[in-house]
C-alpha positions as CSV (number, residue, x, y, z in Angstrom):
1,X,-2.9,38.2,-22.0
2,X,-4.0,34.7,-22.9
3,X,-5.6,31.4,-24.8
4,X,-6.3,27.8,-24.0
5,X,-5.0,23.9,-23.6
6,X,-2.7,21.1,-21.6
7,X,-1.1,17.8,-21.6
8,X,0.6,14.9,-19.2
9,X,3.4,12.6,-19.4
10,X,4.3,9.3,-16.8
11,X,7.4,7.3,-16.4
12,X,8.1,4.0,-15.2
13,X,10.8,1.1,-14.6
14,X,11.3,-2.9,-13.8
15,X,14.0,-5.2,-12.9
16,X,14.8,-8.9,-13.4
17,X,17.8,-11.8,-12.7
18,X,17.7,-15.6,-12.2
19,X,20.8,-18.1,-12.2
20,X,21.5,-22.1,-12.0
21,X,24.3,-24.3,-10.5
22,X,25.7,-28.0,-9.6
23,X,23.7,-30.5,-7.4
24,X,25.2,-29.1,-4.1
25,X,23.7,-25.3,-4.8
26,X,20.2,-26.3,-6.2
27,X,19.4,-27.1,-2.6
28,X,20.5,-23.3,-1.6
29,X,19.4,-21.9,-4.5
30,X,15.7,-23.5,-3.4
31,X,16.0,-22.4,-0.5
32,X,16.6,-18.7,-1.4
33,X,13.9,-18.7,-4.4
34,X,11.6,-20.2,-1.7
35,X,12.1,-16.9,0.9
36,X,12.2,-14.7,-2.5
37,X,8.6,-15.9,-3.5
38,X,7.2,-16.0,0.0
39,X,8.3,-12.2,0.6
40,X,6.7,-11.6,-3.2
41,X,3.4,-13.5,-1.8
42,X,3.6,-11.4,1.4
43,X,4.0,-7.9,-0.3
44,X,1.5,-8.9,-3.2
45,X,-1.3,-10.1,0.2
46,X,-0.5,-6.4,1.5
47,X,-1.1,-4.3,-1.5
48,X,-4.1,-6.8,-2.7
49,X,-5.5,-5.8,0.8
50,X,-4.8,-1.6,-0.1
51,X,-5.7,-2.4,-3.1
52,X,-9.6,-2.6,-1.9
53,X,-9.1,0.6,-0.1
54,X,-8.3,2.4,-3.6
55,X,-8.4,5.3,-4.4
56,X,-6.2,6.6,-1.3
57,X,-7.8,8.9,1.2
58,X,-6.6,12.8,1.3
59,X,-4.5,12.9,4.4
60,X,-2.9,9.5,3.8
61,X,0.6,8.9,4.6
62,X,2.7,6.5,2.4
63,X,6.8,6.0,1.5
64,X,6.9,7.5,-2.1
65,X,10.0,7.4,-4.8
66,X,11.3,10.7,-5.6
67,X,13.2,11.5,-8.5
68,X,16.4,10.4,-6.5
69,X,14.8,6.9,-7.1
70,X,14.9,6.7,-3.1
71,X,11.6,6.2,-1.0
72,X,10.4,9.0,0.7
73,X,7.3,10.0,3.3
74,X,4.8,12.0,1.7
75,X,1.2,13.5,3.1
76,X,-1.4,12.7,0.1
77,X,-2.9,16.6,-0.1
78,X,-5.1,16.2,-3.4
79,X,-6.2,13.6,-5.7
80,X,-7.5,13.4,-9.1
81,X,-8.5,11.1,-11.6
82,X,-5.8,10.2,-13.9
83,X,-7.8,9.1,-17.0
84,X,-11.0,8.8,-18.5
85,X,-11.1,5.2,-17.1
86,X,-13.1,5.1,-13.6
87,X,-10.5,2.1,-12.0
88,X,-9.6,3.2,-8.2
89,X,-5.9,2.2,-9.5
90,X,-6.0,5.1,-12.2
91,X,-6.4,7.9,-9.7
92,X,-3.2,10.5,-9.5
93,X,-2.3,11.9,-6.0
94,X,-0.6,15.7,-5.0
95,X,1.5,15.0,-2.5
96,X,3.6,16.9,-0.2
97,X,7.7,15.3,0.8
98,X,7.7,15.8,4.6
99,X,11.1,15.9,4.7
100,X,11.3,18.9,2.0
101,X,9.9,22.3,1.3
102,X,6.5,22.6,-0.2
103,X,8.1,23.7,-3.2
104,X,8.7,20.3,-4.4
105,X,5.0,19.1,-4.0
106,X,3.7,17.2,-7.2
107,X,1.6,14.9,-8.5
108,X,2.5,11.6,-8.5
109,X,1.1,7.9,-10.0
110,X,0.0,4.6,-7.7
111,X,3.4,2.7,-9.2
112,X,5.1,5.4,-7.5
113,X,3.9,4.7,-4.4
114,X,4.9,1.8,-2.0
115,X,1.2,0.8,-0.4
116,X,3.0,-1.9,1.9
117,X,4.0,1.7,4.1
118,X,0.6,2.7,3.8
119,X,-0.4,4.9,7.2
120,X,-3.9,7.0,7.0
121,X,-4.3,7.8,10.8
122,X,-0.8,9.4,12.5
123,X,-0.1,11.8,15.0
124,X,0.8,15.3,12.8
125,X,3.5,16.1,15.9
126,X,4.9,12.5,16.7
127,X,5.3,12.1,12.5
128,X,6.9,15.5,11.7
129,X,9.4,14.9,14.7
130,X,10.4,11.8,13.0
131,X,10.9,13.1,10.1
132,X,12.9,16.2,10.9
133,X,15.2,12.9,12.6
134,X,15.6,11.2,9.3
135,X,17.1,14.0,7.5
136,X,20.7,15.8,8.7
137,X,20.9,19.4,8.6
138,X,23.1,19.3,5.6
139,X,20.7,17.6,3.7
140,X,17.6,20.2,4.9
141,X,19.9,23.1,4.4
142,X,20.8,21.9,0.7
143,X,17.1,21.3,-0.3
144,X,16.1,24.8,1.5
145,X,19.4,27.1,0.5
146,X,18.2,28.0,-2.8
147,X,15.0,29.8,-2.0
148,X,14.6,32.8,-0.2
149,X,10.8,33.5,0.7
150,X,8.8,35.5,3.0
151,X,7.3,33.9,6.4
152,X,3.7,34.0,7.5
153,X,4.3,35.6,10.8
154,X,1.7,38.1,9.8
155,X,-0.8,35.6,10.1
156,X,-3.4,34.0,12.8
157,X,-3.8,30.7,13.3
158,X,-7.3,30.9,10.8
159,X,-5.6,33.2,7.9
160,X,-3.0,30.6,7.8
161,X,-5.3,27.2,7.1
162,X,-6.9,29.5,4.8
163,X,-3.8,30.8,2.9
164,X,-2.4,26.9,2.9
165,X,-5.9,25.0,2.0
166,X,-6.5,28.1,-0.8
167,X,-2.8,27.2,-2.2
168,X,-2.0,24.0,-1.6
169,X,-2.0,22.5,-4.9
170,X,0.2,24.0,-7.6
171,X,-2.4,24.9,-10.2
172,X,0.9,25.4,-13.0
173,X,3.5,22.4,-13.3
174,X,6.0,24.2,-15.6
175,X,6.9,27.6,-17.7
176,X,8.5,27.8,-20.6
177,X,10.4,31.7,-20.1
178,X,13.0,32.0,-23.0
179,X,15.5,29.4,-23.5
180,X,14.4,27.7,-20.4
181,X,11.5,24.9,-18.9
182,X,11.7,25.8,-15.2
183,X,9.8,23.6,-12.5
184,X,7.5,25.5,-10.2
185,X,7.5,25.8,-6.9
186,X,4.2,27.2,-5.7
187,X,0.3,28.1,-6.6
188,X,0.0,31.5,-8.5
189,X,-3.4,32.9,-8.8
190,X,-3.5,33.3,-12.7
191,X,-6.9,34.0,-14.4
192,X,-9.4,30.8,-14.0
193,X,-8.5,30.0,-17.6
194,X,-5.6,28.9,-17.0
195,X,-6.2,26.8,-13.7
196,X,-4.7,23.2,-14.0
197,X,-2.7,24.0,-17.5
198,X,0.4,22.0,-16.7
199,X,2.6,24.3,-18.6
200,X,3.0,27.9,-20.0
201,X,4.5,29.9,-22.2
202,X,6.0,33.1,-21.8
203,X,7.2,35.7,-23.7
204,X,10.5,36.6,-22.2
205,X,10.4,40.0,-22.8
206,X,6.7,41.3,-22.2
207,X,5.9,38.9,-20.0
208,X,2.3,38.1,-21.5
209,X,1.8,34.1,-21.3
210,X,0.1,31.7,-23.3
211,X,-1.0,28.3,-23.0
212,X,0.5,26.3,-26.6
213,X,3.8,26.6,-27.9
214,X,2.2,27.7,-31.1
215,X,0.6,30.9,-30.1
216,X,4.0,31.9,-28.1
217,X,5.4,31.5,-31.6
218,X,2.9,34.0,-33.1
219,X,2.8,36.3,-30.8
220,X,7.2,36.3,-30.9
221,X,6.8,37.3,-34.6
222,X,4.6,40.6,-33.5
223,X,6.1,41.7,-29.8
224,X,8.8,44.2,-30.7
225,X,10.3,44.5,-27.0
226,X,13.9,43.0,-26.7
227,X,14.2,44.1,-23.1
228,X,11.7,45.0,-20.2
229,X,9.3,47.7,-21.0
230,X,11.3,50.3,-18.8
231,X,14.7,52.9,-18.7
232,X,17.4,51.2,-18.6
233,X,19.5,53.0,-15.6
234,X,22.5,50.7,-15.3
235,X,24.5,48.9,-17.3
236,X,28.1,46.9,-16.7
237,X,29.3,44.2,-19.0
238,X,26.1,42.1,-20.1
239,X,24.2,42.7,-17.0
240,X,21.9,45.5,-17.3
241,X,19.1,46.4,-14.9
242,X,15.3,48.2,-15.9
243,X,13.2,50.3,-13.9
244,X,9.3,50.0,-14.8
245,X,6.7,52.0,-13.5
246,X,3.6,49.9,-12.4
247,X,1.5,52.4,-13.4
248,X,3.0,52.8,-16.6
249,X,3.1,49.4,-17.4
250,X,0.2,48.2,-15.8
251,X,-0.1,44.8,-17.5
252,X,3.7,44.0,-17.7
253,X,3.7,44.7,-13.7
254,X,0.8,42.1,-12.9
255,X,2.5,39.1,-15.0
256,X,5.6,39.7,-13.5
257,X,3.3,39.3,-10.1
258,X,1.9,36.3,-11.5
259,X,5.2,35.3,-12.9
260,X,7.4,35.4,-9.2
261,X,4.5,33.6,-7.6
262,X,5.1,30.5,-8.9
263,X,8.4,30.8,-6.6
264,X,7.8,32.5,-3.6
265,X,5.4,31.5,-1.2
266,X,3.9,35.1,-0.1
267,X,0.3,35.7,1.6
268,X,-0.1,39.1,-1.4
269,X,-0.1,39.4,-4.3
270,X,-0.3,42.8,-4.9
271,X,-3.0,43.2,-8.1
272,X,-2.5,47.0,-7.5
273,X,0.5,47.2,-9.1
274,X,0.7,51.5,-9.6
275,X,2.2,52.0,-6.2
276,X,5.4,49.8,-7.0
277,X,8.5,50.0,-9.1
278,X,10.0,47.3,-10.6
279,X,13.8,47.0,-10.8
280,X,14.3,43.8,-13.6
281,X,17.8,42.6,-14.0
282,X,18.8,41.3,-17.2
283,X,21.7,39.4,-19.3
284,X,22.2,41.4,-22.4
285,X,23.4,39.6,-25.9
286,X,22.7,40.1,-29.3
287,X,19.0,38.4,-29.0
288,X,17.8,41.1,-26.4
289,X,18.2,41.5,-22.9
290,X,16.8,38.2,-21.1
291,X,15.5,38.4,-17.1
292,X,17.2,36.8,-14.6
293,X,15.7,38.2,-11.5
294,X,14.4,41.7,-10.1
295,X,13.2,43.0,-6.7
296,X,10.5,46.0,-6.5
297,X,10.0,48.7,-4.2
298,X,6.8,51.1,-3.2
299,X,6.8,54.5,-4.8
300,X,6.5,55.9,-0.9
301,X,7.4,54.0,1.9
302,X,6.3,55.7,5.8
303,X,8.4,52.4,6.8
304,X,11.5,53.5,4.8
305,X,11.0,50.2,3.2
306,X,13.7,50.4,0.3
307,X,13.0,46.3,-1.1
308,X,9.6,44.8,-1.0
309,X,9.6,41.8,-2.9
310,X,12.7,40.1,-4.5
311,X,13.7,37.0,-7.0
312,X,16.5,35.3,-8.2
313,X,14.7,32.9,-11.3
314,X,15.7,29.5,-10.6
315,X,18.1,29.0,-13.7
316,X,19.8,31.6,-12.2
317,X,20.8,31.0,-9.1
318,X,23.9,30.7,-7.1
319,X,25.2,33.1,-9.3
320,X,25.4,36.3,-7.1
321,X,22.4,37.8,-8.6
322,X,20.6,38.0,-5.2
323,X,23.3,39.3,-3.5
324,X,23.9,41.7,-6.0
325,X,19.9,43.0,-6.3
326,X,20.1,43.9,-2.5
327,X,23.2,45.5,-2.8
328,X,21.8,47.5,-5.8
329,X,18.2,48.2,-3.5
330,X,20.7,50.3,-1.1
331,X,22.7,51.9,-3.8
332,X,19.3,53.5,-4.8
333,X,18.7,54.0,-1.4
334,X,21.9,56.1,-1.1
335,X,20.9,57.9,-4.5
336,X,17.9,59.2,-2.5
337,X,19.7,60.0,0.5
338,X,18.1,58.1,2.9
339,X,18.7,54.7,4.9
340,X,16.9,51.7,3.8
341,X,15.6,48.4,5.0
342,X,13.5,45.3,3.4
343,X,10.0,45.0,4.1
344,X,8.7,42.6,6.9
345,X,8.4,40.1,7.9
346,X,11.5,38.4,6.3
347,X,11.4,34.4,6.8
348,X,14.6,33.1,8.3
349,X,16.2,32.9,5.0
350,X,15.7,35.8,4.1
351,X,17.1,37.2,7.3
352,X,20.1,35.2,6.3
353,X,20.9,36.9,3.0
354,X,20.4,39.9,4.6
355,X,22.5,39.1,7.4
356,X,25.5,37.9,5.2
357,X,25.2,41.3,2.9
358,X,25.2,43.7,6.0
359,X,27.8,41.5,8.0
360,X,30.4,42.1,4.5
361,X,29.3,45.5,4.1
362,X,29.9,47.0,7.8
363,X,33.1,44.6,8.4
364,X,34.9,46.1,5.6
365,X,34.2,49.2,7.1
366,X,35.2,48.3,10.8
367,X,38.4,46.9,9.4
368,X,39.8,49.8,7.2
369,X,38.9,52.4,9.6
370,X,41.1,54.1,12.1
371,X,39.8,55.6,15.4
372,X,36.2,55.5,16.5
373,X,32.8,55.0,14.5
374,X,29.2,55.7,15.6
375,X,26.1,53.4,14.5
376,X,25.0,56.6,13.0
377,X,27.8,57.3,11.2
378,X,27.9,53.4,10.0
379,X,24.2,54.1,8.7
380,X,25.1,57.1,6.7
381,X,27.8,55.6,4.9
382,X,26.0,52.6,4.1
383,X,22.1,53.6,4.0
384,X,21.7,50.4,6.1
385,X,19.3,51.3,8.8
386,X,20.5,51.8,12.5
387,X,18.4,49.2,13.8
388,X,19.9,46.8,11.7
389,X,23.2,48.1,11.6
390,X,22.5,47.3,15.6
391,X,21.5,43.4,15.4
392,X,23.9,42.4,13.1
393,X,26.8,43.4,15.4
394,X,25.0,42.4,18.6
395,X,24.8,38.9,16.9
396,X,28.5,39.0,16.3
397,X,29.1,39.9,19.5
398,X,30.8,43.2,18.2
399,X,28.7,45.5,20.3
400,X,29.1,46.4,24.3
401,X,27.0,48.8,26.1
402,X,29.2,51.5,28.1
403,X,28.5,54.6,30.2
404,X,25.2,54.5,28.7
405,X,25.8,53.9,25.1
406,X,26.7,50.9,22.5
407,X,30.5,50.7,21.8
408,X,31.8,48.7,19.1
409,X,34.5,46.2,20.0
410,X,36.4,45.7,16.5
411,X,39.1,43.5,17.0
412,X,41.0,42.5,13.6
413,X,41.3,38.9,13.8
414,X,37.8,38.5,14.8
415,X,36.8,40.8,11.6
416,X,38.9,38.4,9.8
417,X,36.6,35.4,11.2
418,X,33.3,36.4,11.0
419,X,34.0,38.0,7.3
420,X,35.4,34.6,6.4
421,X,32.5,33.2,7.7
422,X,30.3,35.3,6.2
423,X,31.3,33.9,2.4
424,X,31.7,35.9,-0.9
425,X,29.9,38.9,-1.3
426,X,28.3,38.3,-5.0
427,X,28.6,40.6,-7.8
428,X,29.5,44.3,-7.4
429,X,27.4,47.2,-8.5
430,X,29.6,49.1,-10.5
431,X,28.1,52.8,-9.0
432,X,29.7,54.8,-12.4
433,X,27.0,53.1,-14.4
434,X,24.3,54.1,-12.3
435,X,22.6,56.8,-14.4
436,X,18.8,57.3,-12.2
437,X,16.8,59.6,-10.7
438,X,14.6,58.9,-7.5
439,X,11.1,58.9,-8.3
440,X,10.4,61.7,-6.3
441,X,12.2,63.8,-8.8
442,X,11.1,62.7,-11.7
443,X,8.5,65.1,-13.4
């Protein structure tokens, strides 16, 4: 499941103008080269004067460009020496974009930084207020809107330092997964080995990860998989999906673990990966079938937990694929003839995808049915669970309580809103090509 190496790479910029004219604008032109150089002498005075305080203390706050080439406040969370070379000015800094999702933490070097905006002692409340100021909604929502990930609220106050200070610094900078280099968003607990090797390599198909190019070459001349390691129960167009057994495939089940850590930002991972099944969704051409996202599920649930754990791969999202892998998580749920619902706690994104899918799902109903439908009837249509069945109409203010019990209020034109508002409902799961049996069942 592995090797050895790494590498770095830096980038960099400059500017420069200058211009003459008749007697009458040497005078202004003076005059403005005069301001230019005393603003160059004051900026220079300011970072000479950081420049003794070098390298930058952990918990520093300082304006940083991003790769939007605009300056942005960051938290300095780590540093490390950036060469061999023991000059303060040499030292490379993790740091975390207040304004954005931990995802986009990275390390960054000194010329990226702006030391005249250096701050190393502010107020954690006063500064995160003021940042959450800067930025419009629009802007949060489009940084945030890709990335569905489980909250914390399972966690104490302790756990949580513990879970952020043990995974705070992204211990793997990039994979290579296919015909893709994706950027990653979070620390994944991978073997020791591999701890601060910027980039890996994985094999597409069984998952196993190296740390050169070469070796992923080698090894792609023996591996004989062209899809995931699993049955194939479903299969429409070039989308196919996989179901793999964790305790069958044991060491295919833990990279994948490894493999969505570095993009969601979960307390677990689960090493014990026998108890789960793993439902891998793939695009199929004549080179094999190649993983776009998957979701698993526990063999038994008490909770009647039907998804616990679901991705979308960041080249391919916004695609419908997560909509479509929880719609697919209840059409297995139907299969087994029992209502389903996603593990807790779901983060509020999360609860937003789920909101959007059950919102299309039971509006379609309410507006094509005549005469009067129950909750309970709702839930065995749709193997959504009752309890969420109930707070996605109470939020749409669908629901009244008379004599006694909830009635639902399903007036067309306000179905017409709220399923306009809802937005499109993804890809459909074509339910003819679903050739499975529930686990239970089999053998």
């Amino acid at each position: 499941m592995g090797s050895m190496e790494a590498s770095t790479a830096p980038e960099n910029g400059s500017a420069a103008g200058g211009g003459a004219g008749g007697t009458g604008c040497n005078g202004a032109g003076a005059a403005l080269n005069g301001g230019g150089m005393e603003r160059r002498l004051r900026s220079s005075a300011a970072s000479a004067s950081w420049a003794a305080h070098l390298p930058l203390e952990v918990g520093t706050r300082v304006m940083c460009r991003w790769r939007d080439q605009k300056l942005h406040p960051v938290k300095v969370i780590e540093r490390r020496k950036g060469s061999a070379s023991s000059s303060p000015a040499d030292y490379e800094y993790y740091v975390h974009y207040t304004e954005f999702n931990r995802r986009l933490d990275e390390w960054v070097k000194l010329e990226q930084l702006d030391l005249d905006t250096v701050e190393t002692d502010v107020d954690e409340k006063v500064e995160d207020k003021a940042t959450s100021l800067k930025m419009t909604r629009h802007q949060k929502r489009k940084i945030d809107e890709t990335h569905v990930e489980q909250g914390h609220e399972e966690l104490d106050a302790a756990s949580l330092r513990e879970h952020e200070e043990f995974t705070k610094v992204k211990n793997i900078a990039k994979i290579e997964l296919g015909r893709y280099e994706i950027d990653t968003w979070y620390f994944s607990p991978f073997p020791p080995e591999y701890n601060d090797c910027p980039k890996l390599f994985f094999c597409e198909f069984c998952l196993n990860f190296m740390k050169r190019k070469e070796q992923l070459q080698r090894h792609m001349k023996k591996c004989d998989l062209k899809h995931p390691p699993g049955d194939e129960i479903y299969r429409s167009g070039t989308l196919s999906m996989f179901e793999v057994d964790g305790k069958k495939n044991k060491v295919y089940g833990q990279n994948l673990c490894y493999l969505a850590k570095l993009f969601l930002d979960h307390k677990t991972l689960y090493y014990d990966v026998d108890l789960f099944l793993f439902y891998v969704l793939c695009e199929c051409d004549d080179r094999g079938c190649h993983m776009v996202g998957y979701f698993s599920k526990e063999k038994h649930s008490e909770e009647s937990y039907n998804l616990a754990c679901i991705l979308t791969l960041p080249p391919y999202q916004r695609k419908g694929y997560g909509k479509f892998l929880i719609a697919f998580s209840y059409e297995l749920s139907k299969k087994e003839g029992k209502v389903g619902t996603p593990e807790r706690p779901l983060s509020d994104l999360g609860l937003l995808s789920y909101r959007g899918y059950w919102t299309r799902v039971l509006l379609e109903i309410l507006k094509k049915h005549k005469g009067n439908i129950s909750i309970k009837e709702l839930s065995d249509m749709t193997a959504i669970k009752a309890d969420d069945i109930l707070s996605t109409l109470q939020s749409l203010d669908l629901i009244q309580y008379r004599k006694g019990q909830h009635v639902i209020c399903a007036d067309p034109k306000v179905l017409d809103r709220h399923l306009k508002a809802a937005g499109r409902g993804g890809l459909d799961v074509d339910v003819s090509k679903l050739i499975w049996t529930p686990y239970k069942e089999q053998g």
